[in-house]
N, C-alpha and C positions, 0 to 999 in steps of 0.2 A: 450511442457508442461511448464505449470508459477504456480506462485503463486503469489496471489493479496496479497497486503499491502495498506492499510488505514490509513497515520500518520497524518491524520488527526487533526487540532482542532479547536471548535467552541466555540467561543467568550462568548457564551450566557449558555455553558454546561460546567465550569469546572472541574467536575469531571472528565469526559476522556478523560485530558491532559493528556498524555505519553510522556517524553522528548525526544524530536527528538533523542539527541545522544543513546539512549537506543535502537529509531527503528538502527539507524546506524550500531550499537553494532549489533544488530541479523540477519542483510543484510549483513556482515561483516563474522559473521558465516557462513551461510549458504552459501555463495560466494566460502569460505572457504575449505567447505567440500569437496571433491574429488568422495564422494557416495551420490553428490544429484543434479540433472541435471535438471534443472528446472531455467525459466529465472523469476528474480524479477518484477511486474509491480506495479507501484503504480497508487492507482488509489482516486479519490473524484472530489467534486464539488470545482471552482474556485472561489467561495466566502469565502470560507474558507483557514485555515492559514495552507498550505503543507510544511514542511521544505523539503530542497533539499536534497536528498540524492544520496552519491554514489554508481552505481553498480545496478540502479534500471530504468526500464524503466518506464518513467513518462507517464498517459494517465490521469492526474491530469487535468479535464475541457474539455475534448474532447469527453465525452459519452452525449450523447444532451437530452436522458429521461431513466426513467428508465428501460425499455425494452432493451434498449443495454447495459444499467450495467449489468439485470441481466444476458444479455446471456452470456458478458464475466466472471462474476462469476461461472455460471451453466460448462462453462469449463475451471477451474482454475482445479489445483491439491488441490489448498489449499486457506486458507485468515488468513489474519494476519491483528487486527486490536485492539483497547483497549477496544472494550466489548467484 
């Protein structure tokens, strides 16, 4: 089981900057927890600005169209993302 994370940002939209340390903070949490077993993955496109985070498995540029994003969306537990 995962959950996707999105920390995302695009140059051109900044309204859904989320400051990286804030995703850190809730990957931090949930790492945390002891009642939530589920692996972190982050995910988006490599044109875009991914801050590194710890404790998250990065597949930041590795999904090649969107048919393979959405399959690993369709089986996440969950997505964390600023919309």
């Amino acid at each position: 089981p995962y959950w996707l994370l999105n920390a995302g940002i695009k140059n051109d939209i900044p309204l859904k900057q989320y400051p990286p340390a804030m995703y850190q903070e809730v990957v931090n949490l949930l790492n945390d927890r002891s009642d939530f077993y589920c692996d972190i993955v982050q995910t988006g496109h490599d044109h875009h600005i991914h801050p590194k985070l710890d404790g998250v498995k990065s597949l930041v540029g590795m999904t090649n169209n969107l048919r393979e994003y959405f399959t690993i969306m369709y089986h996440a537990e969950g997505c964390i993302g600023p919309v």
